[in-house]
Chimera marker file (.cmm) of the C-alpha trace (Angstrom):
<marker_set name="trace">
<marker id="1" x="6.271" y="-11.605" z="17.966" r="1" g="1" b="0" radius="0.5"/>
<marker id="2" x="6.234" y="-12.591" z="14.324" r="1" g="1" b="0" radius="0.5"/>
<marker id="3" x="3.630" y="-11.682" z="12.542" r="1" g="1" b="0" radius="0.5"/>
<marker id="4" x="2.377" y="-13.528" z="9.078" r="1" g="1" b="0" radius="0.5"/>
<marker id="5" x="1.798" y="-10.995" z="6.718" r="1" g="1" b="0" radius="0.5"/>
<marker id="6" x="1.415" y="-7.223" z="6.520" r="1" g="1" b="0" radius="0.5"/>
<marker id="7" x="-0.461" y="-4.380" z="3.987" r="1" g="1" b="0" radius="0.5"/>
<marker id="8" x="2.207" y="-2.134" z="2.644" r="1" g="1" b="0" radius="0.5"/>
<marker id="9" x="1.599" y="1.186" z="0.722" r="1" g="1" b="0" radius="0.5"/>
<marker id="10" x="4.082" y="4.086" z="0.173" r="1" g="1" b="0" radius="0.5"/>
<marker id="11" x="3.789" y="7.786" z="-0.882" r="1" g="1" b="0" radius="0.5"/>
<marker id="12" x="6.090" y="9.524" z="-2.163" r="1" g="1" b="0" radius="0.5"/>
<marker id="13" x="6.853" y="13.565" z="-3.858" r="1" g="1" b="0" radius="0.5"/>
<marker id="14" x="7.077" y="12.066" z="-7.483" r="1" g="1" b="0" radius="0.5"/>
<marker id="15" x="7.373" y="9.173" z="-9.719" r="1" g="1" b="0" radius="0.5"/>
<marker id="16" x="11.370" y="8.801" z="-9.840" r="1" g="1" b="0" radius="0.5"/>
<marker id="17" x="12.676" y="6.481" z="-7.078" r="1" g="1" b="0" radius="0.5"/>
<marker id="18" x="15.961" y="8.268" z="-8.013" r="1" g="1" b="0" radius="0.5"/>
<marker id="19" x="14.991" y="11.959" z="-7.661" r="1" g="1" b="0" radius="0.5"/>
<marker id="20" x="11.960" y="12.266" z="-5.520" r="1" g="1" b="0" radius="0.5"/>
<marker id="21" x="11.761" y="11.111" z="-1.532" r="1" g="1" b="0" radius="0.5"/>
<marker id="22" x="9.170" y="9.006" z="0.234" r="1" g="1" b="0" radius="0.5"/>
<marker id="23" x="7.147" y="11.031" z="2.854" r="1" g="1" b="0" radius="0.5"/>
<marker id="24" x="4.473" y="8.185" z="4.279" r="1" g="1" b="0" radius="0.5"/>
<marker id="25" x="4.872" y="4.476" z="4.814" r="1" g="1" b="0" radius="0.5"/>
<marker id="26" x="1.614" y="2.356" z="6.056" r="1" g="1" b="0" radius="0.5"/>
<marker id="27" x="1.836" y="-0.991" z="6.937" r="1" g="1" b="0" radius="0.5"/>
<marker id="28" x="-1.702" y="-2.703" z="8.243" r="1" g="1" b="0" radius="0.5"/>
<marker id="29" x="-1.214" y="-5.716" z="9.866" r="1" g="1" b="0" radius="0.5"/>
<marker id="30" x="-5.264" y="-6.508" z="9.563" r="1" g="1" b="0" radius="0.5"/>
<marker id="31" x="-5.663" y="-5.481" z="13.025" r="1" g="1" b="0" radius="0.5"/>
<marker id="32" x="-3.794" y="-2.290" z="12.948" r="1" g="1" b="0" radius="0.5"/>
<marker id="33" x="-2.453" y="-0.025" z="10.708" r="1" g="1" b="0" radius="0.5"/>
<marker id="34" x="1.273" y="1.826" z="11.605" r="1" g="1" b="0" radius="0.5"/>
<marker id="35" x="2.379" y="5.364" z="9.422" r="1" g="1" b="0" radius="0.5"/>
<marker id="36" x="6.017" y="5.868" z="9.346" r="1" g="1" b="0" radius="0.5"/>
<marker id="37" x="6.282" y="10.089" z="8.354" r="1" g="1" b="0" radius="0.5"/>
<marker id="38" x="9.679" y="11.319" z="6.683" r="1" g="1" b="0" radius="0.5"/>
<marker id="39" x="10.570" y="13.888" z="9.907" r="1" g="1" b="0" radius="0.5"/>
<marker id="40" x="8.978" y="11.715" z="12.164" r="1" g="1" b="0" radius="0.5"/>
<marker id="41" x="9.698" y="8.049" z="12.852" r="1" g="1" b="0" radius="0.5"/>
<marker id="42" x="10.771" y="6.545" z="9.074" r="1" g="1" b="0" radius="0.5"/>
<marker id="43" x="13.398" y="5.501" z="10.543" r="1" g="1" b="0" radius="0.5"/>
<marker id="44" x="11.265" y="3.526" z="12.836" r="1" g="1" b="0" radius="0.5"/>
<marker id="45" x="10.214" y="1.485" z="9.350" r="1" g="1" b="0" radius="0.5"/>
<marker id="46" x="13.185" y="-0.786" z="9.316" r="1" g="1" b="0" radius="0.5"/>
<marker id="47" x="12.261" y="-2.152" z="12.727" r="1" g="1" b="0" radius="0.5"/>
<marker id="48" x="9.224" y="-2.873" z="12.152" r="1" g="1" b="0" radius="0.5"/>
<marker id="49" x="8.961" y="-4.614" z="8.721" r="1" g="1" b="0" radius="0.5"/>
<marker id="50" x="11.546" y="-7.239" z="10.289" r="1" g="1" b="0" radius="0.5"/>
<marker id="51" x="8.126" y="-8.949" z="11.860" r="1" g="1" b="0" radius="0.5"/>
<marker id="52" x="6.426" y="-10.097" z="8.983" r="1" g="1" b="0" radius="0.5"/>
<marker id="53" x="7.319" y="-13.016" z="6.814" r="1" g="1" b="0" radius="0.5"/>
<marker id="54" x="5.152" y="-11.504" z="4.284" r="1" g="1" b="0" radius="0.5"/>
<marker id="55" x="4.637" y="-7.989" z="1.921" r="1" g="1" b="0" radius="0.5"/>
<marker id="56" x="1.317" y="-7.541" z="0.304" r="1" g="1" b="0" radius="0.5"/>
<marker id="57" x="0.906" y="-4.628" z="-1.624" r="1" g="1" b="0" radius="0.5"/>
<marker id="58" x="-1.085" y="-3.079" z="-5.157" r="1" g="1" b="0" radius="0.5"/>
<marker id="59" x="1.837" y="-2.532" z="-7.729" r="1" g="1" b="0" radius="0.5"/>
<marker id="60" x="4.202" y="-3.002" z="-5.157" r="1" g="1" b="0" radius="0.5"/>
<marker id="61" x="6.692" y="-4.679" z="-7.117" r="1" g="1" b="0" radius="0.5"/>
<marker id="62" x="6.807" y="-2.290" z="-9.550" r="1" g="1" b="0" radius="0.5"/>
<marker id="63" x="6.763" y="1.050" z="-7.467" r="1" g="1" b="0" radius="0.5"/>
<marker id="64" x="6.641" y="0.597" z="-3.240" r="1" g="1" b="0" radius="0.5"/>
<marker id="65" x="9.388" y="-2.016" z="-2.726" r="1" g="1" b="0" radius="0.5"/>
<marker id="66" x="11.609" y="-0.724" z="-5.668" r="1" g="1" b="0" radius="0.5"/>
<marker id="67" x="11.455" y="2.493" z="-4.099" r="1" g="1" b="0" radius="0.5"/>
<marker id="68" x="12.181" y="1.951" z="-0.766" r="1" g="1" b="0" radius="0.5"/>
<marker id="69" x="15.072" y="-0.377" z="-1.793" r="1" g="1" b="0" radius="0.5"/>
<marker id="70" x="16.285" y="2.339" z="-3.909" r="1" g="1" b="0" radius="0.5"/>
<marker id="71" x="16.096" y="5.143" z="-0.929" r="1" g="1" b="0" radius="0.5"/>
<marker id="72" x="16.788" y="2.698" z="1.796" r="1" g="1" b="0" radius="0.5"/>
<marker id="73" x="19.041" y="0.314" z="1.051" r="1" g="1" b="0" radius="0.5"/>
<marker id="74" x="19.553" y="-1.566" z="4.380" r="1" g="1" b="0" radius="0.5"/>
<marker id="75" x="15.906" y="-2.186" z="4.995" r="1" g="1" b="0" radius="0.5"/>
<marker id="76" x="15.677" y="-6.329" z="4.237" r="1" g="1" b="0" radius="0.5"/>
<marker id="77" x="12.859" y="-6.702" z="1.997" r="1" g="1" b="0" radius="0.5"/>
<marker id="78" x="13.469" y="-10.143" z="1.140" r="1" g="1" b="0" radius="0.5"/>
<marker id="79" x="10.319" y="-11.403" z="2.143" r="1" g="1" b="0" radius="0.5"/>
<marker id="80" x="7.316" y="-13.546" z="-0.081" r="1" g="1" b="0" radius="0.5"/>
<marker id="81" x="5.615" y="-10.618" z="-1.805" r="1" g="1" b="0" radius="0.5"/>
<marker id="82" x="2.123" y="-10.705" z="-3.243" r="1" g="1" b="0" radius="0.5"/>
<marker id="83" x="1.552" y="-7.883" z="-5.738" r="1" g="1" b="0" radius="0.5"/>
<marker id="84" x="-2.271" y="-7.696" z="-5.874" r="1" g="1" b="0" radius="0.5"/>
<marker id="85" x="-2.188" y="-5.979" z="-9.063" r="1" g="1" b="0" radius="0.5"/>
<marker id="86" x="-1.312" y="-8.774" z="-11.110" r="1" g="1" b="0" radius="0.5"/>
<marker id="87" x="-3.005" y="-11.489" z="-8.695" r="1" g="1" b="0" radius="0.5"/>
<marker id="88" x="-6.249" y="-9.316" z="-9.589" r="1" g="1" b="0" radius="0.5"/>
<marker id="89" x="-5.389" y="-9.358" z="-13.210" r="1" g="1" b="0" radius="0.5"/>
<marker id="90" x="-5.533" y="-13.093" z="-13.405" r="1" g="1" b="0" radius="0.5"/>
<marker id="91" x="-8.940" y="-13.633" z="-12.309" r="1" g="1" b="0" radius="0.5"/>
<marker id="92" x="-10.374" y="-10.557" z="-14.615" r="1" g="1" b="0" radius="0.5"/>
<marker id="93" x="-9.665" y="-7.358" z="-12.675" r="1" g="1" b="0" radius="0.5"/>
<marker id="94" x="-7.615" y="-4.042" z="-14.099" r="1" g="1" b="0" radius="0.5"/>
<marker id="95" x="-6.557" y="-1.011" z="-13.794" r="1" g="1" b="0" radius="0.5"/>
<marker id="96" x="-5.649" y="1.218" z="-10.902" r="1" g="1" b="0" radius="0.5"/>
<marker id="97" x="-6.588" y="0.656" z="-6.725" r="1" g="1" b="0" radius="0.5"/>
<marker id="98" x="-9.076" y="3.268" z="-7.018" r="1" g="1" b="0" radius="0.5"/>
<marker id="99" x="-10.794" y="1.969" z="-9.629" r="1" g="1" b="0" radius="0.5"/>
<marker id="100" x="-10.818" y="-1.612" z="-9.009" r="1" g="1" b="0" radius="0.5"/>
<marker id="101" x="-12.315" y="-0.731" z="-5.366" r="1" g="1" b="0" radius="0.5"/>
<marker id="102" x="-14.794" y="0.924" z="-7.080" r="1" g="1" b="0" radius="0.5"/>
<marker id="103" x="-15.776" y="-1.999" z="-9.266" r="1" g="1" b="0" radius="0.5"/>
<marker id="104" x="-15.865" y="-4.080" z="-5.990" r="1" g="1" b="0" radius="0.5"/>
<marker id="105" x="-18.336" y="-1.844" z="-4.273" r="1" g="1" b="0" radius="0.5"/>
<marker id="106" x="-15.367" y="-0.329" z="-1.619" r="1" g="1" b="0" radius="0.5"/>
<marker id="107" x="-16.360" y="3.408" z="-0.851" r="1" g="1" b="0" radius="0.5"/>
<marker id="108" x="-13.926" y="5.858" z="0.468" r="1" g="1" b="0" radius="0.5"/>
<marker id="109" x="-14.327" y="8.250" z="3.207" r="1" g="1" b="0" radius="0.5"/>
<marker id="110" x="-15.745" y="11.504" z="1.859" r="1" g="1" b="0" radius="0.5"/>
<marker id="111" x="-13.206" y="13.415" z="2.882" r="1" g="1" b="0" radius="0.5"/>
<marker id="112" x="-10.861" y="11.344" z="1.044" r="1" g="1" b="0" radius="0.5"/>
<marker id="113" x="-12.708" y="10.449" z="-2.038" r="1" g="1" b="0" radius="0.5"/>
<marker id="114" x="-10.766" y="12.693" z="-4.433" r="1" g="1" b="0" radius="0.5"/>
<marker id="115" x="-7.452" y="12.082" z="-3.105" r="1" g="1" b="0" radius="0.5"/>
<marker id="116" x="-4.940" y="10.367" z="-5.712" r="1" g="1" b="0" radius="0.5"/>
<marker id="117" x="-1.755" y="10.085" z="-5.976" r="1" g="1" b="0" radius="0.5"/>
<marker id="118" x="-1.107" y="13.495" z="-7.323" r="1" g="1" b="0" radius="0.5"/>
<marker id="119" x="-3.211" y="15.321" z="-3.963" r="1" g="1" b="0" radius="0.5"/>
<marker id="120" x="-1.391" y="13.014" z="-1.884" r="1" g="1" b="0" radius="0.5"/>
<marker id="121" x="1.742" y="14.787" z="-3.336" r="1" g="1" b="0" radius="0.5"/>
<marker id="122" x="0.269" y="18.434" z="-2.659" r="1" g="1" b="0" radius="0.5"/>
<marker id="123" x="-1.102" y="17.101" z="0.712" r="1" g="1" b="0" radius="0.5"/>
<marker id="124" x="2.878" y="16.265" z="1.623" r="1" g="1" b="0" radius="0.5"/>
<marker id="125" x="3.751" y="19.794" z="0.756" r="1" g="1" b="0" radius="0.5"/>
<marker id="126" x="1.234" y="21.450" z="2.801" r="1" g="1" b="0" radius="0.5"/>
<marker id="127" x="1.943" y="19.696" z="5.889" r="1" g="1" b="0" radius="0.5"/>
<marker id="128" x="5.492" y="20.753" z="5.023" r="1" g="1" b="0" radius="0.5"/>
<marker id="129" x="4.143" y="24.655" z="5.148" r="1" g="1" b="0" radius="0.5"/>
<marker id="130" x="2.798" y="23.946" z="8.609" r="1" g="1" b="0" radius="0.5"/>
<marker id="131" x="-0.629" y="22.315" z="7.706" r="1" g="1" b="0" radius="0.5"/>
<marker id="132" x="-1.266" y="19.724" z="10.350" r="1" g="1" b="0" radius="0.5"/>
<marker id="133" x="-4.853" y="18.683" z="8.768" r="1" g="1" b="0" radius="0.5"/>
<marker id="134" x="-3.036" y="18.066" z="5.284" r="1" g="1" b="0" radius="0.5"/>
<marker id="135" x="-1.175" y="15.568" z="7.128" r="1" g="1" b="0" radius="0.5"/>
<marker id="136" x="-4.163" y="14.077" z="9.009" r="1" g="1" b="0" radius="0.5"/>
<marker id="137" x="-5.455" y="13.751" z="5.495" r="1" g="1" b="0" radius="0.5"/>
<marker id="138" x="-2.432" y="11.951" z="3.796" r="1" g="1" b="0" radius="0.5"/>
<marker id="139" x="-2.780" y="9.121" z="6.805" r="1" g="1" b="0" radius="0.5"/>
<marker id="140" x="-6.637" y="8.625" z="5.900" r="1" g="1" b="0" radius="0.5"/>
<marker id="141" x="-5.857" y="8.623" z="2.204" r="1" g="1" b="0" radius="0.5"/>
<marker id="142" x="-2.635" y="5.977" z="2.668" r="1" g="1" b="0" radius="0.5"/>
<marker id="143" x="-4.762" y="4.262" z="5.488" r="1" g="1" b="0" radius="0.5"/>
<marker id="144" x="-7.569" y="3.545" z="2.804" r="1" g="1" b="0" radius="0.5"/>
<marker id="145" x="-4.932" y="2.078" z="0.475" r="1" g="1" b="0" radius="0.5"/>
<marker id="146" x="-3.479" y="-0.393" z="3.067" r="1" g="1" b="0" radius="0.5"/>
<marker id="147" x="-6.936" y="-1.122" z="4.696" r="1" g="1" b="0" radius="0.5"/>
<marker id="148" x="-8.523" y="-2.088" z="1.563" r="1" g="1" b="0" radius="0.5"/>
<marker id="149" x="-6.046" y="-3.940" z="0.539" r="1" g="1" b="0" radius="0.5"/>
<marker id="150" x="-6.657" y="-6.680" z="3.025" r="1" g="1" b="0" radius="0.5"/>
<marker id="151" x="-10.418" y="-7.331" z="1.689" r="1" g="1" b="0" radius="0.5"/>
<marker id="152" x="-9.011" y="-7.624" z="-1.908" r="1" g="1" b="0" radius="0.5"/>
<marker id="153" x="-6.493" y="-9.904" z="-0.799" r="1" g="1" b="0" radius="0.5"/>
<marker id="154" x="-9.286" y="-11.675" z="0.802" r="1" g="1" b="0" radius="0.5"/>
<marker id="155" x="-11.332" y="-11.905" z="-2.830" r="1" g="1" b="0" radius="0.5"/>
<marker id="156" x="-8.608" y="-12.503" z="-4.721" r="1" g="1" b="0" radius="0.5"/>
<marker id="157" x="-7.601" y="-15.329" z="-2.750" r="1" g="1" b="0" radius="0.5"/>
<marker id="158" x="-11.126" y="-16.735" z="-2.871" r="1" g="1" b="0" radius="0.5"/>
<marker id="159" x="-11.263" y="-16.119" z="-6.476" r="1" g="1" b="0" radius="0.5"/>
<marker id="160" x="-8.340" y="-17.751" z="-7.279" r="1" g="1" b="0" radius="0.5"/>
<marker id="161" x="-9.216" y="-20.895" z="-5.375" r="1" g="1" b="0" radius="0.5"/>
<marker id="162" x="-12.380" y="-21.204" z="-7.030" r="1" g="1" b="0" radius="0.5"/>
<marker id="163" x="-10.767" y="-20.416" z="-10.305" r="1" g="1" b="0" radius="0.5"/>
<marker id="164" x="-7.781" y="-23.522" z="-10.031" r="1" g="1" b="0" radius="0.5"/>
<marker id="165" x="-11.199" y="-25.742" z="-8.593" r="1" g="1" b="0" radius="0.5"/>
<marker id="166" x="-12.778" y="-25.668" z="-11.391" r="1" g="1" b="0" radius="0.5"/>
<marker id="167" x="-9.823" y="-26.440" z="-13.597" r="1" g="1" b="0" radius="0.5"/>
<marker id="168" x="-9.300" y="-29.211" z="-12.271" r="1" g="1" b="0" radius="0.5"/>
<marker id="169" x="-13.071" y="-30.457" z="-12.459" r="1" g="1" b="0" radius="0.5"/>
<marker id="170" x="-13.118" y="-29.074" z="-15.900" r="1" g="1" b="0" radius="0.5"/>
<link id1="1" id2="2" r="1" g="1" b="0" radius="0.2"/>
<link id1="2" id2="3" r="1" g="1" b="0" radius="0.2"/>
<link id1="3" id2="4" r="1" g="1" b="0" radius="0.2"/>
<link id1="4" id2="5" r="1" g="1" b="0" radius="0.2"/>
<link id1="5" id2="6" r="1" g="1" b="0" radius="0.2"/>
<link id1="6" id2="7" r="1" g="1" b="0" radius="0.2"/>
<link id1="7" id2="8" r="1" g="1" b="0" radius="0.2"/>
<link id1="8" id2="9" r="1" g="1" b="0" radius="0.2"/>
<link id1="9" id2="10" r="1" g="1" b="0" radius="0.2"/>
<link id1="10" id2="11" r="1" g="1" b="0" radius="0.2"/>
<link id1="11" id2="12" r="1" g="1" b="0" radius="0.2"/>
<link id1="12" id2="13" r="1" g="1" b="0" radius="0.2"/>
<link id1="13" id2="14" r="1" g="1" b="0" radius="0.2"/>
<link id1="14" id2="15" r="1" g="1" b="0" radius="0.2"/>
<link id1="15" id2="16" r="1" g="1" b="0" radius="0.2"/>
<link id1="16" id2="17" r="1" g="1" b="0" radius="0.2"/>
<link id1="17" id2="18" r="1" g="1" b="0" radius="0.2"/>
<link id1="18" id2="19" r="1" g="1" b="0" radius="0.2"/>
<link id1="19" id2="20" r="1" g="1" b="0" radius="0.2"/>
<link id1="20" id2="21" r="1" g="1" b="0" radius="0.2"/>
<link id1="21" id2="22" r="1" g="1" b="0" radius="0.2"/>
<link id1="22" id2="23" r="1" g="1" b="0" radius="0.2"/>
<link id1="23" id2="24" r="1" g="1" b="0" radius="0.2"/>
<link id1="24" id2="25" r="1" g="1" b="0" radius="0.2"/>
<link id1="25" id2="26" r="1" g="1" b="0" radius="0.2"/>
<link id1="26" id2="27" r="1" g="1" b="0" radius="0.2"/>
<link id1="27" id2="28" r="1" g="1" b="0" radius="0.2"/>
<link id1="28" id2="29" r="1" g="1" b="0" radius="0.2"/>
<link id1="29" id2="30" r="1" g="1" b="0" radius="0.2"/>
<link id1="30" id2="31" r="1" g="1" b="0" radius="0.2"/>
<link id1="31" id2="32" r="1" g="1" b="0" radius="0.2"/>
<link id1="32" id2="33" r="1" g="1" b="0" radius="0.2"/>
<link id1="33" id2="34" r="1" g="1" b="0" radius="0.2"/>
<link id1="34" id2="35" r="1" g="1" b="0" radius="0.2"/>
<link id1="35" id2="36" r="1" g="1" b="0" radius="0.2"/>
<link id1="36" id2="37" r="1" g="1" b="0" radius="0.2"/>
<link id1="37" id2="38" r="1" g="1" b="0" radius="0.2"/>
<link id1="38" id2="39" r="1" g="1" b="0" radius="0.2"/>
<link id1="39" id2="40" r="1" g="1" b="0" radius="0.2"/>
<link id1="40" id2="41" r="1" g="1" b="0" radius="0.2"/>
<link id1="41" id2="42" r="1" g="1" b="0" radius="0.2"/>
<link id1="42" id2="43" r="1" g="1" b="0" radius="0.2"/>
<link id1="43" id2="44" r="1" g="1" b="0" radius="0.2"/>
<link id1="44" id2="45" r="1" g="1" b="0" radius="0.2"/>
<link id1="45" id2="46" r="1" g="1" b="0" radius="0.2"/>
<link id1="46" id2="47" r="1" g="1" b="0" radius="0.2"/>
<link id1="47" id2="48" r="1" g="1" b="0" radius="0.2"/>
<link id1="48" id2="49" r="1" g="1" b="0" radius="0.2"/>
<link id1="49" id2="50" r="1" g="1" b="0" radius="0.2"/>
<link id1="50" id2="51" r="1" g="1" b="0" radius="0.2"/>
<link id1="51" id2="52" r="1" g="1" b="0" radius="0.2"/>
<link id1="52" id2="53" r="1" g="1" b="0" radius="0.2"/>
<link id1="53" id2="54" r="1" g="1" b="0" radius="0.2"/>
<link id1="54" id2="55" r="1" g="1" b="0" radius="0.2"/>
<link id1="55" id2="56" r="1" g="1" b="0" radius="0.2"/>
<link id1="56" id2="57" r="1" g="1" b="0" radius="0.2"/>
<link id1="57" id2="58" r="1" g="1" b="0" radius="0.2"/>
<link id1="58" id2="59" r="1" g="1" b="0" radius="0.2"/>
<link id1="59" id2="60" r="1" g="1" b="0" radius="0.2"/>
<link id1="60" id2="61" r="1" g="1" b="0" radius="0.2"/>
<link id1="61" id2="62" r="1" g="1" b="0" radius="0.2"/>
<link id1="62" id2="63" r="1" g="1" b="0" radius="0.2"/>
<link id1="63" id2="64" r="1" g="1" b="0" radius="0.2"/>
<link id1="64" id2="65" r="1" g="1" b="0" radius="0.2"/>
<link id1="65" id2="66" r="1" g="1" b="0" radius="0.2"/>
<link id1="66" id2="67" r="1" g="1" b="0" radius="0.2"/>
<link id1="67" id2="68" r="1" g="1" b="0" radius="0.2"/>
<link id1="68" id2="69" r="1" g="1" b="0" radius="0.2"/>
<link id1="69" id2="70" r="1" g="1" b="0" radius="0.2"/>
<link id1="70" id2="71" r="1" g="1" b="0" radius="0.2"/>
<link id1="71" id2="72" r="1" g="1" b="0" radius="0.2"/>
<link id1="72" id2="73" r="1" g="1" b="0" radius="0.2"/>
<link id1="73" id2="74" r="1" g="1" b="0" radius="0.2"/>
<link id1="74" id2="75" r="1" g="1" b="0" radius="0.2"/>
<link id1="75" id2="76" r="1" g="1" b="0" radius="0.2"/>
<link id1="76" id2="77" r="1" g="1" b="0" radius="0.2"/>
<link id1="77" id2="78" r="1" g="1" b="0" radius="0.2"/>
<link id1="78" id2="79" r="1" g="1" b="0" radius="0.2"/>
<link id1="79" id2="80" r="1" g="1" b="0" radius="0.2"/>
<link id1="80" id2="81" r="1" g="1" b="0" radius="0.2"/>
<link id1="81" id2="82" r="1" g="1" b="0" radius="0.2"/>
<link id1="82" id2="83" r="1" g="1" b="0" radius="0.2"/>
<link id1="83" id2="84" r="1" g="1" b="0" radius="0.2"/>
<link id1="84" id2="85" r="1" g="1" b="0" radius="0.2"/>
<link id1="85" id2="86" r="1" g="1" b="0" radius="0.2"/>
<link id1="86" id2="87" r="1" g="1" b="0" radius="0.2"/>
<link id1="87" id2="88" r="1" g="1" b="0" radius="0.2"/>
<link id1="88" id2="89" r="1" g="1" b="0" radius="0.2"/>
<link id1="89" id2="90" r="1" g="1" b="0" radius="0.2"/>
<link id1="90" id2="91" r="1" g="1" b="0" radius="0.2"/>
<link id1="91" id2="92" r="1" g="1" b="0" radius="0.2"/>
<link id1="92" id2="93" r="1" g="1" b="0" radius="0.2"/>
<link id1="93" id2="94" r="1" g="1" b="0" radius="0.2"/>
<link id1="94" id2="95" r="1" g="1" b="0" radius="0.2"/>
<link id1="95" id2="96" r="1" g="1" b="0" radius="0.2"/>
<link id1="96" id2="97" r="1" g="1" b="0" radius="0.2"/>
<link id1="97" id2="98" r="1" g="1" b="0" radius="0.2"/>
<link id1="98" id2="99" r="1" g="1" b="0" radius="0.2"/>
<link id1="99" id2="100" r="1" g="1" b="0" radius="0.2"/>
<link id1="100" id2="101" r="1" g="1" b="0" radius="0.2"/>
<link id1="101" id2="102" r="1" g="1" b="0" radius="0.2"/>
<link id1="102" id2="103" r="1" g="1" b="0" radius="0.2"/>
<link id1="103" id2="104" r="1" g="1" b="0" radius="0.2"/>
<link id1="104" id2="105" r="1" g="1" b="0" radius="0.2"/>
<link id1="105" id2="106" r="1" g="1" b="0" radius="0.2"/>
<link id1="106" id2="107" r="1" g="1" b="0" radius="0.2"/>
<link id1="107" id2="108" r="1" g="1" b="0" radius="0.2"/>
<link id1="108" id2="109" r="1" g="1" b="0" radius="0.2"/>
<link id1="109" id2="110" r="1" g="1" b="0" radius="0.2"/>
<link id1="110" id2="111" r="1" g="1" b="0" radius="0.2"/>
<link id1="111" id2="112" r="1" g="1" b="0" radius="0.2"/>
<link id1="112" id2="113" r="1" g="1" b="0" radius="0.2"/>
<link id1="113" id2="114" r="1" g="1" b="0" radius="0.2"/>
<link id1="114" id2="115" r="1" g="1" b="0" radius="0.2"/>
<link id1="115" id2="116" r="1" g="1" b="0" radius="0.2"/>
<link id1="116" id2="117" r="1" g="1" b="0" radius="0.2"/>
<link id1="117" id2="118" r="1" g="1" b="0" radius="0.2"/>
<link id1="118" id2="119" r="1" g="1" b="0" radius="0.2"/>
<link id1="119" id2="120" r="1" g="1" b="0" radius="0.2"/>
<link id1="120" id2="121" r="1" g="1" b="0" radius="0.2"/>
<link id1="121" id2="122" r="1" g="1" b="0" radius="0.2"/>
<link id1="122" id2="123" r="1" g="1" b="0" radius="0.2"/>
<link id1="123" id2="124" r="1" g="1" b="0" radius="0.2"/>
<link id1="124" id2="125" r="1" g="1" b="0" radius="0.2"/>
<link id1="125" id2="126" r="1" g="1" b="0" radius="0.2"/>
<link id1="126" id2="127" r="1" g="1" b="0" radius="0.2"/>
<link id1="127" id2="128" r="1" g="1" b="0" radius="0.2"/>
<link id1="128" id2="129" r="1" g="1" b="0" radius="0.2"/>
<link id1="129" id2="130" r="1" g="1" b="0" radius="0.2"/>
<link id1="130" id2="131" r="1" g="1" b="0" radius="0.2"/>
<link id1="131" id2="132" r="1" g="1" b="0" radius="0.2"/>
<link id1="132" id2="133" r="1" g="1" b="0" radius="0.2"/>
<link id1="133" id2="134" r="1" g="1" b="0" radius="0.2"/>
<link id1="134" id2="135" r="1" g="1" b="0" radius="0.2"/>
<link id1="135" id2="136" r="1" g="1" b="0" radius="0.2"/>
<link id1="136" id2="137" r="1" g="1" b="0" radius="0.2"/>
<link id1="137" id2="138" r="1" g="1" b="0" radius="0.2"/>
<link id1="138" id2="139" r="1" g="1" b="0" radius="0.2"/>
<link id1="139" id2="140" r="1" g="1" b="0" radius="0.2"/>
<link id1="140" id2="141" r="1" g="1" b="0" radius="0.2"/>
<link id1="141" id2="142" r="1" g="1" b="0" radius="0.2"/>
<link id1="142" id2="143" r="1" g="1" b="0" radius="0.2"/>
<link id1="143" id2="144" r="1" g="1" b="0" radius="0.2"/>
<link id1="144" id2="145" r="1" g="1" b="0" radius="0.2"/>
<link id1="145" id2="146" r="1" g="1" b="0" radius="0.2"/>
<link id1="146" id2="147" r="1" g="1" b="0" radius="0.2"/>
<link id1="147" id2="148" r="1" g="1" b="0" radius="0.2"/>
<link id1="148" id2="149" r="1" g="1" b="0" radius="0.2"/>
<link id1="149" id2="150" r="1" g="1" b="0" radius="0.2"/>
<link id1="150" id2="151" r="1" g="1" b="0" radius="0.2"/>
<link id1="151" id2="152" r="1" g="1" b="0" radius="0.2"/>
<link id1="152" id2="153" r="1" g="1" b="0" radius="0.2"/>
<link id1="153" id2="154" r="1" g="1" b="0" radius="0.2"/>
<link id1="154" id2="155" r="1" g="1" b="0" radius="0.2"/>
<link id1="155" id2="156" r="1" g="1" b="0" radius="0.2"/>
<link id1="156" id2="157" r="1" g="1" b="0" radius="0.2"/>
<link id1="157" id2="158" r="1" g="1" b="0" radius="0.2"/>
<link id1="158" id2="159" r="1" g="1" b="0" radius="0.2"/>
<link id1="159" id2="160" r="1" g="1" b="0" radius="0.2"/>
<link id1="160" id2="161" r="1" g="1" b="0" radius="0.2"/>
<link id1="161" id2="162" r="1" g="1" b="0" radius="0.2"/>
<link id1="162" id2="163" r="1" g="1" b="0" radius="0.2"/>
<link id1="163" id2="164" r="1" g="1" b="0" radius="0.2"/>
<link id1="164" id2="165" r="1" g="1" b="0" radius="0.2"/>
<link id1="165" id2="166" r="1" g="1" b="0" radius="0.2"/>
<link id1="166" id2="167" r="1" g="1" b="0" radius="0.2"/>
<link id1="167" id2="168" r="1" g="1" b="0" radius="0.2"/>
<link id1="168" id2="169" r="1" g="1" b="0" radius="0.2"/>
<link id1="169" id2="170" r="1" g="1" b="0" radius="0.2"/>
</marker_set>
């Protein structure tokens, strides 16, 4: 079955789609949410992003889908992409996920509350040492990202409509 649009956030060990490797893939599908680990099913990525006609992600086209071209080469991400980061922008919103969540009244987990993207890094190399909760915790943290990014797709969208309305009543 093909679905309409899915929630896409990466993490990765570093900045440099070049040098450093991509450990967790989430996709949320606003019903469910799917991890892909690096060790575990990755592989299992390429399937599944053939079902969606659509990527929506928060600087995605600047970081996620650059990277995962760069690392994966054979994974079709041809698809409409909405980068929320600049869709925010236009109707008055900046700055990182985090912070922009907090601006819209979105509360983390506790547990995850202090996770960026620098833990999530150290939370990758943990679970690498044999630390099954650090693992647990990079899901929560990267299922926060993808979850949340379906209610800000949700204002945005609603924001933007209102915003070209009253243009053209202007």
């Amino acid at each position: 079955m093909k679905h309409k649009a899915c929630f896409l956030d990466i993490e990765t060990t570093g900045l440099d789609k070049h040098y450093d490797d991509i450990t967790l893939i989430g996709l949320y599908d606003g019903k469910e949410s799917k991890f892909f680990v690096k060790g575990k099913n990755l592989a299992d990525f390429n399937e599944e992003i053939k079902k969606y006609d659509m990527i929506i992600t928060f600087n995605g086209a600047c970081f996620d889908l650059p990277f995962i071209s760069a690392k994966y080469p054979n994974i079709n991400l041809d698809k409409f992409h909405v980068d929320l980061r600049w869709a925010m922008r236009e109707i008055g919103y900046s700055g990182g996920l985090k912070r922009i969540e907090r601006t819209l009244g979105l509360e983390r987990a506790d547990e995850i509350q202090s996770v960026d993207g620098f833990e999530a890094v150290r939370l990758w190399y943990k679970y690498r040492r044999g630390d099954e909760a650090a693992l647990d915790k990079l899901i929560r943290y990267n299922q926060a990202d993808i979850e949340n990014l379906k209610f800000l797709m949700d204002f945005t969208f609603k924001k933007l409509k209102e915003k070209d309305f009253l243009k053209v009543i202007s």
